[in-house]
Kinemage of the C-alpha trace (Angstrom):
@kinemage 1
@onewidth
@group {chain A} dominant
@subgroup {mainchain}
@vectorlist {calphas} color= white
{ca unk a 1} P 0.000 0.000 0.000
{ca unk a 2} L 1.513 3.150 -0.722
{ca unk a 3} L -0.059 6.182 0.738
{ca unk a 4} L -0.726 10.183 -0.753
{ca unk a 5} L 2.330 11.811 0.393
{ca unk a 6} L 2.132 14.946 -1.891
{ca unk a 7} L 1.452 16.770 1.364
{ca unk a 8} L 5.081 16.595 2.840
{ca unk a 9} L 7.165 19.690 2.684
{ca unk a 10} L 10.298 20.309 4.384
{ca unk a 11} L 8.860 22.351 7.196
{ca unk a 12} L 8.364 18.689 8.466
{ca unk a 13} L 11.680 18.067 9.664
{ca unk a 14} L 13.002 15.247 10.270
{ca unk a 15} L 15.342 16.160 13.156
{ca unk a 16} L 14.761 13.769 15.806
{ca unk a 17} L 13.846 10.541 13.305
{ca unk a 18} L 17.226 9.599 12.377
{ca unk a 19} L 17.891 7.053 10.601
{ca unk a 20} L 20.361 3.939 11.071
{ca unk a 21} L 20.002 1.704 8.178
{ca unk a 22} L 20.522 -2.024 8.444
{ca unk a 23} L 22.721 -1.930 5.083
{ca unk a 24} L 25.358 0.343 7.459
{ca unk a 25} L 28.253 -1.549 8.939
{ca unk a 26} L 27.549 -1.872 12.873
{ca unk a 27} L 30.319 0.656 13.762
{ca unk a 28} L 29.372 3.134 10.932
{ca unk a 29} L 26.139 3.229 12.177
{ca unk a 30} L 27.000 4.058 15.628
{ca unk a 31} L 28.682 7.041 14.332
{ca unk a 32} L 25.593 8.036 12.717
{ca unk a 33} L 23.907 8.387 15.670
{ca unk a 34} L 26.330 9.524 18.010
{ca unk a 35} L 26.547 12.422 15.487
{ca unk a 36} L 22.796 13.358 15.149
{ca unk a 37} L 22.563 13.150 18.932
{ca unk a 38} L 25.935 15.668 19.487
{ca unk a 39} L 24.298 17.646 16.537
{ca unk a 40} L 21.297 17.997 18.910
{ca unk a 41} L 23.446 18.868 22.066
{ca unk a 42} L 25.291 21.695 20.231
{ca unk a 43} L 22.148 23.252 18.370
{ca unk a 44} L 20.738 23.993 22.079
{ca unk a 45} L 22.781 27.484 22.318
{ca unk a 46} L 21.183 28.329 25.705
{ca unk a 47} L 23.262 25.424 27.242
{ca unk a 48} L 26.587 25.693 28.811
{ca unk a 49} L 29.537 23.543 28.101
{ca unk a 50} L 29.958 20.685 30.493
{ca unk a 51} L 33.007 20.760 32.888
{ca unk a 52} L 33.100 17.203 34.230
{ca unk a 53} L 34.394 17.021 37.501
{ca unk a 54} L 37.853 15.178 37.967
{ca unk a 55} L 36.861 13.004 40.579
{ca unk a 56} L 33.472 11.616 37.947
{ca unk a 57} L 34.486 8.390 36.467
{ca unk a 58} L 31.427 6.842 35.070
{ca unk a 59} L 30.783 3.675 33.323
{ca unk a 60} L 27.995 2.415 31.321
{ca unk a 61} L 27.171 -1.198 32.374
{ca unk a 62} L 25.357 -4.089 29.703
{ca unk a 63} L 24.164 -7.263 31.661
{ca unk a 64} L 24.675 -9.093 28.789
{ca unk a 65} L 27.157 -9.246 25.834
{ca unk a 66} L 25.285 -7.564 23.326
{ca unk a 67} L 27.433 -6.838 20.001
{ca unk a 68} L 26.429 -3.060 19.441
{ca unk a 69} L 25.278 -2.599 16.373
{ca unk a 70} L 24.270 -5.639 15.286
{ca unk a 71} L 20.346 -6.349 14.507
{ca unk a 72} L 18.281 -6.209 17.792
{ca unk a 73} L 20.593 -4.492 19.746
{ca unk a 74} L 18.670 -0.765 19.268
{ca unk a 75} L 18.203 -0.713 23.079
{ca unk a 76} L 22.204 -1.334 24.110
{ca unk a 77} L 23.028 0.461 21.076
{ca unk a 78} L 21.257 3.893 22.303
{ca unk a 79} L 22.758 3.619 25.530
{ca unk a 80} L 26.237 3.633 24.355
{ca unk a 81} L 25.564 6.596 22.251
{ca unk a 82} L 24.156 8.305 24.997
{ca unk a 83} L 27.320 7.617 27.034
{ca unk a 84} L 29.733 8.368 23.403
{ca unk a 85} L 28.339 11.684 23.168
{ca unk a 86} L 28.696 12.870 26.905
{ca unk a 87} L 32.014 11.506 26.524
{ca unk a 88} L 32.940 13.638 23.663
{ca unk a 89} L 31.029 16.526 24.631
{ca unk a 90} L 32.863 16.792 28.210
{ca unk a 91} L 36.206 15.032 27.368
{ca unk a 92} L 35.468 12.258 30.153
{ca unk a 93} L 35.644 8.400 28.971
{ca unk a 94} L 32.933 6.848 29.867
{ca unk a 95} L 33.870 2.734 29.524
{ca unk a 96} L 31.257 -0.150 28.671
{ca unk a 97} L 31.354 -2.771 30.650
{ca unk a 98} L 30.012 -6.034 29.727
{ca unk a 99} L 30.463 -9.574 31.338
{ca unk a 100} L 33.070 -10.806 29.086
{ca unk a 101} L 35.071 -8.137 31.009
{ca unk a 102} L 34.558 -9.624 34.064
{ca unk a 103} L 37.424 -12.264 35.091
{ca unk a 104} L 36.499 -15.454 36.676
{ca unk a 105} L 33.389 -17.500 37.256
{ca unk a 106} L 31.801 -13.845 38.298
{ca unk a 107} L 30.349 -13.020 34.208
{ca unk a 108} L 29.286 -17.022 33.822
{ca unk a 109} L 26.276 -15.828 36.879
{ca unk a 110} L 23.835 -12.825 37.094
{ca unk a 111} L 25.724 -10.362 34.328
{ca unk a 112} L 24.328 -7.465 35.718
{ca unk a 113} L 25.874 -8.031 39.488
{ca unk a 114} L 29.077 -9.231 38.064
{ca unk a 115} L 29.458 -5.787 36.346
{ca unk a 116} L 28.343 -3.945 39.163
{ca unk a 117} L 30.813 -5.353 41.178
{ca unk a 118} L 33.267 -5.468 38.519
{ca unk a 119} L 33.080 -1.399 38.407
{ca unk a 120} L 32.845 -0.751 42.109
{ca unk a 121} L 35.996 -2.812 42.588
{ca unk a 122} L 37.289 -0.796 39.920
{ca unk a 123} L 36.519 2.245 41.427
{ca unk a 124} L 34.311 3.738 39.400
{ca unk a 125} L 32.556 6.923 41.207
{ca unk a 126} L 29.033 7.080 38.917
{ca unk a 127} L 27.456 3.932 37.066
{ca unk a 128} L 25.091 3.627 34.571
{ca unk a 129} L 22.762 -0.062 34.237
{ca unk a 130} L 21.322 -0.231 31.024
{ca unk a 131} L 17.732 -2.038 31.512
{ca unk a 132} L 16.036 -3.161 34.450
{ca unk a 133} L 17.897 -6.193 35.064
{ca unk a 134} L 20.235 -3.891 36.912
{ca unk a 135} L 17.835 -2.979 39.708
{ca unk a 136} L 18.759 -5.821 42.043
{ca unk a 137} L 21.939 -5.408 42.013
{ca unk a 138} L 21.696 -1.809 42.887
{ca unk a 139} L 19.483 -1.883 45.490
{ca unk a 140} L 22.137 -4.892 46.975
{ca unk a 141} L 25.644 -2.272 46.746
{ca unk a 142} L 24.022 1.281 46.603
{ca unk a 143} L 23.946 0.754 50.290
{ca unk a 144} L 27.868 -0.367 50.493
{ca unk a 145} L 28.840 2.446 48.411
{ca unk a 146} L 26.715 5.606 49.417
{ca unk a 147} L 29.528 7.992 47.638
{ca unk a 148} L 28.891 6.562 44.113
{ca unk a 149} L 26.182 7.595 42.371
{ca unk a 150} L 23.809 4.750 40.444
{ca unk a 151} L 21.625 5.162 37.431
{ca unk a 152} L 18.999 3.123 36.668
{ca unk a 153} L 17.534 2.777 33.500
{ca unk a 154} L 14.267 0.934 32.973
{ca unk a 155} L 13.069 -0.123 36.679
{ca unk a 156} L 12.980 1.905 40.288
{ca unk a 157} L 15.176 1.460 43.460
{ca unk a 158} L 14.671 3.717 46.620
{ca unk a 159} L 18.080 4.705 47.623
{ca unk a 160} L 19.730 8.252 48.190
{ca unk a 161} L 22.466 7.261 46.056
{ca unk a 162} L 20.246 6.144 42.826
{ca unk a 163} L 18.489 7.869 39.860
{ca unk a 164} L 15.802 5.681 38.779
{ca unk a 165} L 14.927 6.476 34.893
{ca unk a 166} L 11.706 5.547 33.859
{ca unk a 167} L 9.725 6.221 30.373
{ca unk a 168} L 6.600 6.857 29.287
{ca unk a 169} L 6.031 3.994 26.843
{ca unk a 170} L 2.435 4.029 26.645
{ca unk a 171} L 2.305 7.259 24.761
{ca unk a 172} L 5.032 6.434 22.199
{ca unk a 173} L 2.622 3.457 21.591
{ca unk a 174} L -0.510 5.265 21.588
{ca unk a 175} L 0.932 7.633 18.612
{ca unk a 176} L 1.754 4.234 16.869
{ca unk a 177} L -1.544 2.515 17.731
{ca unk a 178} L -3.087 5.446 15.731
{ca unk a 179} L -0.964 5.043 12.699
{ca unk a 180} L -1.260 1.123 12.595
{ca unk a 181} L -5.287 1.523 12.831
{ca unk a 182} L -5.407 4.656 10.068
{ca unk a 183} L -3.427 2.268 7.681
{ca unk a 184} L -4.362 -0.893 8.522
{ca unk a 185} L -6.680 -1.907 5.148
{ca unk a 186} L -7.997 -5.198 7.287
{ca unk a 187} L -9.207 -3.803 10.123
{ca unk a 188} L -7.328 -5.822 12.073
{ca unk a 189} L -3.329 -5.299 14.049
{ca unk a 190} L -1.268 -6.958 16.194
{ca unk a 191} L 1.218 -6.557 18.906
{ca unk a 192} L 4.077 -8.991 20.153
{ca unk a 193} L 5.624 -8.638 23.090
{ca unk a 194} L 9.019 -10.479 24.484
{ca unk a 195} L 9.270 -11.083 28.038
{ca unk a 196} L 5.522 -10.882 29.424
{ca unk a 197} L 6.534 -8.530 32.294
{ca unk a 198} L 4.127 -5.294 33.189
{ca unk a 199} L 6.954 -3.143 31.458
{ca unk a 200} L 5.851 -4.901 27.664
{ca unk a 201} L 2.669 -4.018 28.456
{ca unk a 202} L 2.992 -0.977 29.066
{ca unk a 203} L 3.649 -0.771 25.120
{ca unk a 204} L 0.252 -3.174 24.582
{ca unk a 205} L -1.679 -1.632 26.232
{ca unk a 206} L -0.573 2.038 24.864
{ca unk a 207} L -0.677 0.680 21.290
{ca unk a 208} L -4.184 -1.026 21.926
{ca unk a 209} L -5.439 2.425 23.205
{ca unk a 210} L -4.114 4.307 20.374
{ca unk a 211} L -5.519 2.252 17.872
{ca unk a 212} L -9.128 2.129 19.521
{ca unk a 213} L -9.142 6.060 19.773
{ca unk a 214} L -9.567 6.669 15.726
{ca unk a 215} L -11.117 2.255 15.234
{ca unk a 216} L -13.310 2.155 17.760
{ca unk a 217} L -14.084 -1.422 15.717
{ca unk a 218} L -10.484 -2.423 14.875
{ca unk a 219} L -9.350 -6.304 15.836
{ca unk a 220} L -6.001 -6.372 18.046
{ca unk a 221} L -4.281 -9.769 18.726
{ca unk a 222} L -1.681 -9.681 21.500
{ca unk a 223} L 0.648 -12.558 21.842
{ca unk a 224} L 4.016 -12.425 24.206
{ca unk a 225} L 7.269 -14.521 23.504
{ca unk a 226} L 8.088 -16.062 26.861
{ca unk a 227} L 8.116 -15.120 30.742
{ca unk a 228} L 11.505 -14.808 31.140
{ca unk a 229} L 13.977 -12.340 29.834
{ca unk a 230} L 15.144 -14.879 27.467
{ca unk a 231} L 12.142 -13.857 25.161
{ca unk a 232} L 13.836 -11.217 23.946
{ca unk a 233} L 16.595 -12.968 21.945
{ca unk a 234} L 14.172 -15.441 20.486
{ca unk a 235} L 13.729 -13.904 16.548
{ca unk a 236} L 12.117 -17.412 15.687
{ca unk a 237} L 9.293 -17.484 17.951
{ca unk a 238} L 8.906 -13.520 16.975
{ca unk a 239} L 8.755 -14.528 13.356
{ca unk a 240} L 6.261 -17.126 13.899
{ca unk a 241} L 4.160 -15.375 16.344
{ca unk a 242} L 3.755 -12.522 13.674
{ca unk a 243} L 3.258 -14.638 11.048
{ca unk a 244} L 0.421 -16.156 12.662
{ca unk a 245} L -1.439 -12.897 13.248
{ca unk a 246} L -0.516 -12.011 9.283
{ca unk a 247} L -1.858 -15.402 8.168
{ca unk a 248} L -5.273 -14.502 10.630
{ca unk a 249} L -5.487 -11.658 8.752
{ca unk a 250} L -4.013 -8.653 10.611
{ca unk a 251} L -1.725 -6.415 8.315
{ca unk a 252} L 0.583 -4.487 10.736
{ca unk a 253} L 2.300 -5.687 13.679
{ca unk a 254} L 3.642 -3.930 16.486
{ca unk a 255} L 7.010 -5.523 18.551
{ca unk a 256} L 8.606 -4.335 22.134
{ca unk a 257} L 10.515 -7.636 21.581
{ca unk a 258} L 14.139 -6.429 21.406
{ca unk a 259} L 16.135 -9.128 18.905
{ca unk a 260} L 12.889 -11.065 18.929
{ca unk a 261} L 11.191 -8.604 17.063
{ca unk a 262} L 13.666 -9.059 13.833
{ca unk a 263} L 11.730 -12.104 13.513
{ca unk a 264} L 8.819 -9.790 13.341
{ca unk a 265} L 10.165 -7.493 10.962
{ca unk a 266} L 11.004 -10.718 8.957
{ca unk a 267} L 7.682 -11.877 9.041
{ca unk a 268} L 6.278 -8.819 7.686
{ca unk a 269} L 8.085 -8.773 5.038
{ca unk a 270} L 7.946 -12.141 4.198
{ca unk a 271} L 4.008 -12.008 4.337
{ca unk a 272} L 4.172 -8.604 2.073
{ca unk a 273} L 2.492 -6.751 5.538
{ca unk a 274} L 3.923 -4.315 7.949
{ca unk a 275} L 5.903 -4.022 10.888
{ca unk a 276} L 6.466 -1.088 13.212
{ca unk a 277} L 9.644 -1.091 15.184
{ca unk a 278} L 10.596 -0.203 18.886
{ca unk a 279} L 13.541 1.924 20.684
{ca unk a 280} L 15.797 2.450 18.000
{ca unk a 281} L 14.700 3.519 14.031
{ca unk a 282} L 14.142 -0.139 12.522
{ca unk a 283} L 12.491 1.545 9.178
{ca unk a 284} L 15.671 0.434 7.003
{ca unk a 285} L 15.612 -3.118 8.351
{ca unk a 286} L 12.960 -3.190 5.511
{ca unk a 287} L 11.998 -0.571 3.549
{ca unk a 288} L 8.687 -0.098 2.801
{ca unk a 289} L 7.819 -3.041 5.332
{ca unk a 290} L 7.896 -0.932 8.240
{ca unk a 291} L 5.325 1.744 8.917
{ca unk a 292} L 7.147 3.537 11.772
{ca unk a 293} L 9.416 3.108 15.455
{ca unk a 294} L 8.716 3.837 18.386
{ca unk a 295} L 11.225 5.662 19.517
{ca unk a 296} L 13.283 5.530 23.029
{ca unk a 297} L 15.325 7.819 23.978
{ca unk a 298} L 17.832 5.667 25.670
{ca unk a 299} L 20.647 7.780 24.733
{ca unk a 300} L 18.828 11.051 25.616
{ca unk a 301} L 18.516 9.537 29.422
{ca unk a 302} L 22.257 8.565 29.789
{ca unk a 303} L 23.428 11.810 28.455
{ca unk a 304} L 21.091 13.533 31.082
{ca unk a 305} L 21.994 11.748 33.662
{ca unk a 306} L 26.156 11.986 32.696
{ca unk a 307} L 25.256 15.834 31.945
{ca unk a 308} L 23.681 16.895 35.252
{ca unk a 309} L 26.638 15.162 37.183
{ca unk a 310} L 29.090 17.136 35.674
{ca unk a 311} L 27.654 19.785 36.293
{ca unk a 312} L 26.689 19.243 40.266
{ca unk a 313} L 22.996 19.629 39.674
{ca unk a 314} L 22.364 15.564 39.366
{ca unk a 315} L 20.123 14.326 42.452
{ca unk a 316} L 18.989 10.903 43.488
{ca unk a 317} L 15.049 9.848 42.491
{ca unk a 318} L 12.807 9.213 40.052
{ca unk a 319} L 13.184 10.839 36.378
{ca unk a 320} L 10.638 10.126 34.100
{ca unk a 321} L 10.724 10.582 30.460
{ca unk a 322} L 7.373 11.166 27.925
{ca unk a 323} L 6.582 13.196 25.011
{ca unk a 324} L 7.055 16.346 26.730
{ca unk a 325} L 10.417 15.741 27.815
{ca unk a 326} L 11.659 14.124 24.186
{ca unk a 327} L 11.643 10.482 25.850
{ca unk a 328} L 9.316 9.198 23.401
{ca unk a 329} L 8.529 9.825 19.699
{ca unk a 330} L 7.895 8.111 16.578
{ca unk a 331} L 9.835 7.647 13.422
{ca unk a 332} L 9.181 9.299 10.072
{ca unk a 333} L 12.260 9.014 7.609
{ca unk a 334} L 12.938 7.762 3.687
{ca unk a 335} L 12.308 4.535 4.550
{ca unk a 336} L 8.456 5.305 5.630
{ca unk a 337} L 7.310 8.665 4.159
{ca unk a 338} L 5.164 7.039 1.630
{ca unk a 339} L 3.462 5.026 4.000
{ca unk a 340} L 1.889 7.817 6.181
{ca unk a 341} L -0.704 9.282 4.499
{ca unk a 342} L -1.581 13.442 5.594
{ca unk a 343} L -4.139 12.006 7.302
{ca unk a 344} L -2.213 9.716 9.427
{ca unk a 345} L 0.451 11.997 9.930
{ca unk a 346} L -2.403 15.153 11.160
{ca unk a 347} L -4.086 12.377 13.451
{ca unk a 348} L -0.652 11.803 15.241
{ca unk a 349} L 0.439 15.151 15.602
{ca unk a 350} L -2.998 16.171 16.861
{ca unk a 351} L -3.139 13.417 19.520
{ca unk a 352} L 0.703 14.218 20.405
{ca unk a 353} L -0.204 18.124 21.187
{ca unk a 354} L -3.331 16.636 23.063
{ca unk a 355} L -1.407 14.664 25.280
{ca unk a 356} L 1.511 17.358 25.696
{ca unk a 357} L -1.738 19.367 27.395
{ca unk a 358} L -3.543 16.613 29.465
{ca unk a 359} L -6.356 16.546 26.821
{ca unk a 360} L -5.692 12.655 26.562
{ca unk a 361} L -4.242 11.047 29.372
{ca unk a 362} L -2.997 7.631 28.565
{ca unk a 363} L -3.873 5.153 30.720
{ca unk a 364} L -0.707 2.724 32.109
{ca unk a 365} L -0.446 -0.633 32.681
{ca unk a 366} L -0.076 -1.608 36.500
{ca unk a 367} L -0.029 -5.051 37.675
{ca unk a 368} L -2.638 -3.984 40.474
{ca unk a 369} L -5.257 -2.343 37.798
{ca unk a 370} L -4.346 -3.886 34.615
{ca unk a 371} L -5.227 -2.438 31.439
{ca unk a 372} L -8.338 -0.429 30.586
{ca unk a 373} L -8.973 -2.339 27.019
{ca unk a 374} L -7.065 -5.557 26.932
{ca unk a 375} L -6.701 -8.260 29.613
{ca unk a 376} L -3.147 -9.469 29.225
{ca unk a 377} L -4.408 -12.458 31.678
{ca unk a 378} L -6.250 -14.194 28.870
{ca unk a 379} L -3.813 -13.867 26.176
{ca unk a 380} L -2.590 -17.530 24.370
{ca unk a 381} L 0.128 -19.400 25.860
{ca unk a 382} L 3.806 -17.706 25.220
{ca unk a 383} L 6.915 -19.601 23.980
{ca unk a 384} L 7.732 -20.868 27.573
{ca unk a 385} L 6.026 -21.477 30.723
{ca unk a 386} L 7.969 -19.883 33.345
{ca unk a 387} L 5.611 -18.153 35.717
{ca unk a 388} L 5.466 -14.169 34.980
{ca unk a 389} L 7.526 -11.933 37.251
């Protein structure tokens, strides 16, 4: 389906939706983004350089050994070029630390403690977890070492020594719940979650809401990986899992399945349907098979964080990133700009300004209250049959 797109002009912009193709080599592409993001940093001329502190050494930690870069690795990959471009931008290295780093049987248990402890022993004086796997271990050391300061990305821990970073993930999804119903010939979406954890649905249940807003009538299938955080490096059962929604009829599928959802992207393609991506900008993993990202600003919440240290105004609690603060946004690039049709792209914009101004206020997943349209509870057996955290 290709969509009227006569309406576009320039005025658009497409500042924040950069692009990383697929086709770029892993490290080229890192560039890329590290230099739309510094591009970004400098263009604020209100903002005064950083002057890091000689006694911050951060480090940005990975629980497990992601290759950056590579397909499915959007999440890790964001992180690190939050952490590149503080680096460059206030002359302090900021290392990555993943478990292959850490000697001994240490990196062959729980990643994320081993490279705590790895960068505390170190001496380290600021670290950075990326995900919430990294919010036991913190709440287990921030005690032990009340001088460092912790950041948390992805999950809450109550200490006077951590920054919890949180997003707004159901409004991203909303804003890409409308676009999948507006384009969406069949009447009739899909999402696919990894790990079945009240953090995926947060993105279900935003998308679901989203789409219902402009398709009051629209059919939504919902079907997670697994219960464990293995789900998300299972691009099989993604691909299959979409492709069973595509073969039922639905003709875009949402993922928040991390590599998993390459299957998902795979399967849309394969079927001739549509995918929309999540974190990073997965339009050029297929072109023209993609209708949009969701986009999460990983590296936006690790330069903060880096940022505000340096210069002494960085304080311990909860941070929490939406549309208003540029934590969440959807992707509109080459790949996708004849897919979204003026009426799509009018329907988003008006619902983003709307919930900028409490007009809409999208409602959020909580394990205590649920969801307002879907029950997660009485979705189909996932890929596994671990009991849900």
């Amino acid at each position: 389906m290709v969509k009227d797109w006569a309406w576009l002009r320039p005025c658009h912009g497409f500042t924040w939706h950069f692009e990383p193709m697929r086709s770029q080599r892993p490290g080229l592409r890192i560039r890329t983004l590290l230099i739309v993001l510094l591009g970004v940093i400098m263009s604020l001329r209100d903002t005064p350089p950083v002057l890091a502190s000689e006694s911050l050494r951060p480090a940005l930690l990975f629980h497990t050994d992601v290759a950056l870069g590579e397909q499915g690795a959007g999440y890790f990959e964001l992180a690190a070029v939050g952490a590149q471009a503080f680096a460059a931008s206030a002359d302090t290295p900021v290392p990555m630390i993943f478990p292959r780093d850490v000697a001994g049987d240490a990196r062959d248990s729980d990643g994320a403690l081993a490279t705590t402890r790895f960068a505390l022993e170190q001496g380290y004086t600021a670290v950075v977890g990326a995900g919430f796997n990294y919010a036991g271990p913190f709440a287990a050391l921030a005690p032990e070492y009340p001088d460092v300061r912790f950041v948390l990305i992805d999950a809450v821990v109550d200490a006077p020594n951590v920054e919890s970073v949180l997003f707004r993930e159901e409004q991203g999804s909303y804003l890409v719940g409308i676009l999948a119903a507006l384009f969406s010939d069949a009447g009739h979406i899909g999402f696919v979650g990894g790990w079945d954890a009240p953090i995926i649905r947060k993105f279900g249940c935003g998308f679901i809401q989203g789409a219902l807003s402009v398709r009051p009538d629209i059919t939504v299938d919902v079907a997670m990986i697994g219960h464990t955080p293995q789900a998300f490096y299972q691009a099989d059962e993604g691909e299959r899992l979409a492709g069973a929604m595509f073969d039922a009829g639905a003709d875009v599928v949402y993922h928040a399945a991390g590599q998993s959802g390459d299957g998902v992207i795979r399967a849309a393609l394969d079927h001739d349907a549509y995918a929309i991506g999540v974190d990073i900008n997965q339009n050029g993993g297929a072109p023209g098979h993609v209708l949009t990202s969701m986009l999460k600003r990983v590296d936006i919440a690790v330069f903060s964080s880096l940022q505000r240290m340096a210069r002494g105004t960085w304080s311990a609690g909860l941070t929490v990133l939406g549309l208003s603060e540029g934590g969440v946004d959807w992707a509109l690039d080459r790949h996708n700009v004849q897919l979204v049709s003026e009426r799509m792209h009018t329907a988003v914009e008006n619902a983003e300004f709307d919930i900028r101004t409490g007009v809409i206020n999208v409602a959020v997943h909580t394990e205590e209250d649920g969801c307002p349209v879907h029950d997660f509870d009485t979705d189909g057996d996932a890929a596994d049959s671990e009991p849900r955290p």
